[in-house]
N, CA, C and O of each residue as an XYZ file, in Angstrom:
272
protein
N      21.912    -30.421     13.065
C      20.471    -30.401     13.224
C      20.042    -29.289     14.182
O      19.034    -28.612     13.983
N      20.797    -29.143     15.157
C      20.722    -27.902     16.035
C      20.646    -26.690     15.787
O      19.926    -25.894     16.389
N      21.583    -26.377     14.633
C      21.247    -25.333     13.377
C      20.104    -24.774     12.898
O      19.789    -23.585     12.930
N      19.410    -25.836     12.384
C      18.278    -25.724     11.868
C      16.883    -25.179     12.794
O      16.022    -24.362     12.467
N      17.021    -25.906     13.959
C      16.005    -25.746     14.724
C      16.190    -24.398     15.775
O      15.210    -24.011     16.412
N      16.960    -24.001     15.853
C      17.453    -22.609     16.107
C      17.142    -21.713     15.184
O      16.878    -20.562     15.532
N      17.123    -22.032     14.059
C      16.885    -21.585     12.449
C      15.458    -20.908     12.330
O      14.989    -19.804     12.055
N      14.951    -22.383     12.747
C      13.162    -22.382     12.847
C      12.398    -21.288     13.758
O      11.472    -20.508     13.537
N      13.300    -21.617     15.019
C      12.885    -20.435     16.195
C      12.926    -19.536     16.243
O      11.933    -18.962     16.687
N      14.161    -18.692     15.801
C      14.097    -17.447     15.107
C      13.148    -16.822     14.008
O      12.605    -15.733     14.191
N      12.942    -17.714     12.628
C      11.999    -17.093     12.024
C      10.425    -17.121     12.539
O       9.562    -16.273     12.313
N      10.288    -18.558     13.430
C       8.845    -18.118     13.958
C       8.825    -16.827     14.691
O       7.834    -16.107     14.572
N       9.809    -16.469     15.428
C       9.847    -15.155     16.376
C       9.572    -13.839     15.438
O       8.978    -12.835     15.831
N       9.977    -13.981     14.461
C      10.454    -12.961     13.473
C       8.742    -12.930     12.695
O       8.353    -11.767     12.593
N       7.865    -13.823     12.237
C       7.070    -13.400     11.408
C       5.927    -13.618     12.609
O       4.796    -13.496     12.140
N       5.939    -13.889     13.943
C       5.090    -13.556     15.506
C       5.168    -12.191     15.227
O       4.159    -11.672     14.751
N       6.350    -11.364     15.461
C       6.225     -9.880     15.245
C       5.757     -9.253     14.277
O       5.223     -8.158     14.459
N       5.882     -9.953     12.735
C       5.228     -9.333     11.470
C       4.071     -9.186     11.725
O       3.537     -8.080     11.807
N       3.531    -10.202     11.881
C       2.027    -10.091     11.663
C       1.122     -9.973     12.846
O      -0.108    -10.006     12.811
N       1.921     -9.824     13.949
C       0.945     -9.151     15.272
C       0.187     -8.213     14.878
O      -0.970     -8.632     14.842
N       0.263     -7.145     14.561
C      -0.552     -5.887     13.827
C      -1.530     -6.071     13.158
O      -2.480     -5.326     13.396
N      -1.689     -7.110     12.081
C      -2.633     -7.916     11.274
C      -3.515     -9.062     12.388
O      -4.744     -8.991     12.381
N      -2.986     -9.855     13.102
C      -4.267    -10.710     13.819
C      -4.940     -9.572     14.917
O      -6.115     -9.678     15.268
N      -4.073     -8.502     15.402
C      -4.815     -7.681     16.376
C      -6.028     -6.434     15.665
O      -6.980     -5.873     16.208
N      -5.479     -6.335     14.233
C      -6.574     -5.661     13.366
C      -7.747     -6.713     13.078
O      -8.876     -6.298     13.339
N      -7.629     -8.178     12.516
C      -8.545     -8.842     12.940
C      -9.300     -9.190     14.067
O     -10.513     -9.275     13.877
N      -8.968     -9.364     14.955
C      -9.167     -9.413     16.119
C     -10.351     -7.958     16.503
O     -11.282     -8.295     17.234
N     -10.347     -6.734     16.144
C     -10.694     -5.956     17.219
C     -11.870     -5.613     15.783
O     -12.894     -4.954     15.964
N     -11.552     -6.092     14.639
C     -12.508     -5.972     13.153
C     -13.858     -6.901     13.475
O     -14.962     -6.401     13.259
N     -13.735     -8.502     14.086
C     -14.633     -9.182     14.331
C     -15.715     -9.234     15.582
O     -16.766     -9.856     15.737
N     -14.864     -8.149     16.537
C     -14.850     -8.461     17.879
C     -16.410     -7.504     17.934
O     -17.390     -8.212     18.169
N     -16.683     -6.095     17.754
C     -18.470     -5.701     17.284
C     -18.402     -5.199     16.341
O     -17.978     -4.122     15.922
N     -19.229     -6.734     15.665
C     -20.415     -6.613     14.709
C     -19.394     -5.530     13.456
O     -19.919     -4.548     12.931
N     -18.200     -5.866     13.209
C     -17.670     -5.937     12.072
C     -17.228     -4.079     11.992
O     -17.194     -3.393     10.970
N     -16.916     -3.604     13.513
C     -16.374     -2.312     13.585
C     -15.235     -2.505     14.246
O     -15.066     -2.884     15.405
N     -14.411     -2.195     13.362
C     -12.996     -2.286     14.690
C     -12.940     -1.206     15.491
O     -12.372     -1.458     16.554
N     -13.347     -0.009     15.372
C     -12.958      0.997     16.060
C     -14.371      1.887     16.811
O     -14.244      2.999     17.326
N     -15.651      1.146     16.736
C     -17.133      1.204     17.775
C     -17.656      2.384     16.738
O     -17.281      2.757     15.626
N     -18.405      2.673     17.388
C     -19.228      3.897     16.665
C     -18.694      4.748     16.137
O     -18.403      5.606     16.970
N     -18.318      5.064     14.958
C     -17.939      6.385     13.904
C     -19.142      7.045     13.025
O     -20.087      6.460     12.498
N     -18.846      8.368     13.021
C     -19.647      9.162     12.434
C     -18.757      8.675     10.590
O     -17.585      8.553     10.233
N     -20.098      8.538      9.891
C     -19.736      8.674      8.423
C     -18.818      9.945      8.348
O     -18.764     10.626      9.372
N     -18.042     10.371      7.185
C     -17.148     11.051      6.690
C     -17.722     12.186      6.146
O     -18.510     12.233      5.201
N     -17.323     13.004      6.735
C     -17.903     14.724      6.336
C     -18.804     15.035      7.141
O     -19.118     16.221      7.044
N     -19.633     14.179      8.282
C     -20.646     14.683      8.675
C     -20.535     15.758      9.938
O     -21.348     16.584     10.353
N     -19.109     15.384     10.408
C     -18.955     16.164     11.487
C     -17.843     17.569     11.169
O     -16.862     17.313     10.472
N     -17.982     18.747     11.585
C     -17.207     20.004     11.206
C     -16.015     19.939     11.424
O     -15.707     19.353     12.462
N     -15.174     20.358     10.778
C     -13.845     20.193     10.786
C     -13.291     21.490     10.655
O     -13.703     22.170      9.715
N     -11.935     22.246     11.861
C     -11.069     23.267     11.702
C     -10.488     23.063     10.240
O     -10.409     24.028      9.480
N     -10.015     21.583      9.792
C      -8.736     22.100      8.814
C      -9.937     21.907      7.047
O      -9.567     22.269      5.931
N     -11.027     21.390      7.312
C     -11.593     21.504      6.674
C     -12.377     22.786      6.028
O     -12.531     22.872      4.809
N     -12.856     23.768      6.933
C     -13.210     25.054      6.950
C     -11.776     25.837      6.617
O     -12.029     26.568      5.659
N     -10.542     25.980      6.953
C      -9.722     26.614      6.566
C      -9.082     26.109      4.945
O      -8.517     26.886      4.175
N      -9.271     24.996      4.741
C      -9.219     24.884      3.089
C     -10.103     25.103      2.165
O      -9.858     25.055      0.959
N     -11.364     25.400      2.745
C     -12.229     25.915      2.116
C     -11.930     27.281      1.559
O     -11.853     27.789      0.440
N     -11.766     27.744      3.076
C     -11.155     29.353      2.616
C     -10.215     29.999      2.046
O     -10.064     31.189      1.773
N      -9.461     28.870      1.864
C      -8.282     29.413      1.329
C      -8.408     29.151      0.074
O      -7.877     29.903     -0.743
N      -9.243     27.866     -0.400
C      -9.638     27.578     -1.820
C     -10.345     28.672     -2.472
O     -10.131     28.927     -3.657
N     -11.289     29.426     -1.669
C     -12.218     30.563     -2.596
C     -11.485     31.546     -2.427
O     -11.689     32.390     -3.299
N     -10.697     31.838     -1.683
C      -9.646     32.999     -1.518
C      -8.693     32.926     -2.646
O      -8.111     33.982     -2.892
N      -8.425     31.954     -3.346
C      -7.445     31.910     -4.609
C      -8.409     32.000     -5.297
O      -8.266     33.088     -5.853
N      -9.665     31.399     -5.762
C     -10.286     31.355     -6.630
C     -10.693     32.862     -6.795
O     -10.412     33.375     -7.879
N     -11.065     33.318     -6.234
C     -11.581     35.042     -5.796
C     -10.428     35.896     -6.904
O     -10.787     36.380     -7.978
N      -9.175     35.942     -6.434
C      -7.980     36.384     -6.793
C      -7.353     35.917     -8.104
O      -6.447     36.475     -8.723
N      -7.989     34.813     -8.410
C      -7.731     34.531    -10.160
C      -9.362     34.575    -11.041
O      -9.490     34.271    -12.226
N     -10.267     34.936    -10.309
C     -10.975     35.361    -11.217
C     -11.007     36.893    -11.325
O     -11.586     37.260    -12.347
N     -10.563     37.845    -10.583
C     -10.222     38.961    -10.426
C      -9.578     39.417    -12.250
O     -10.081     40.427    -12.742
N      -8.696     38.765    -12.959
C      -7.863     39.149    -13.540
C      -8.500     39.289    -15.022
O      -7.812     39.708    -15.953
């Protein structure tokens, strides 16, 4: 019987660590008003280095295959 309950203790330990990551993403998701991570700017609105350099490099090929 000692087996078993040693058994038990271990896997509670074992899925405590799984899913820490998941109640602390809940946790910080409920905690304001359904933002886990506080005030973010929507997507694209703010300028981006690697964004401007794929730009350029996109019309820079495009440039060079309409060339032909």
């Amino acid at each position: 019987m000692g087996e078993i309950i040693e058994l038990l203790v271990i896997m509670l330990i074992i899925a405590t660590v799984a899913f820490a990551p998941l109640a602390y993403f809940i946790h910080k998701y409920t905690q304001k008003n359904g933002q886990p991570f506080g005030e973010t700017e929507p997507h694209g609105d703010s300028p981006s280095l690697v964004n401007d350099l794929a730009e350029t490099a996109i019309h820079f090929v495009k440039s060079k295959l309409g060339k032909k």
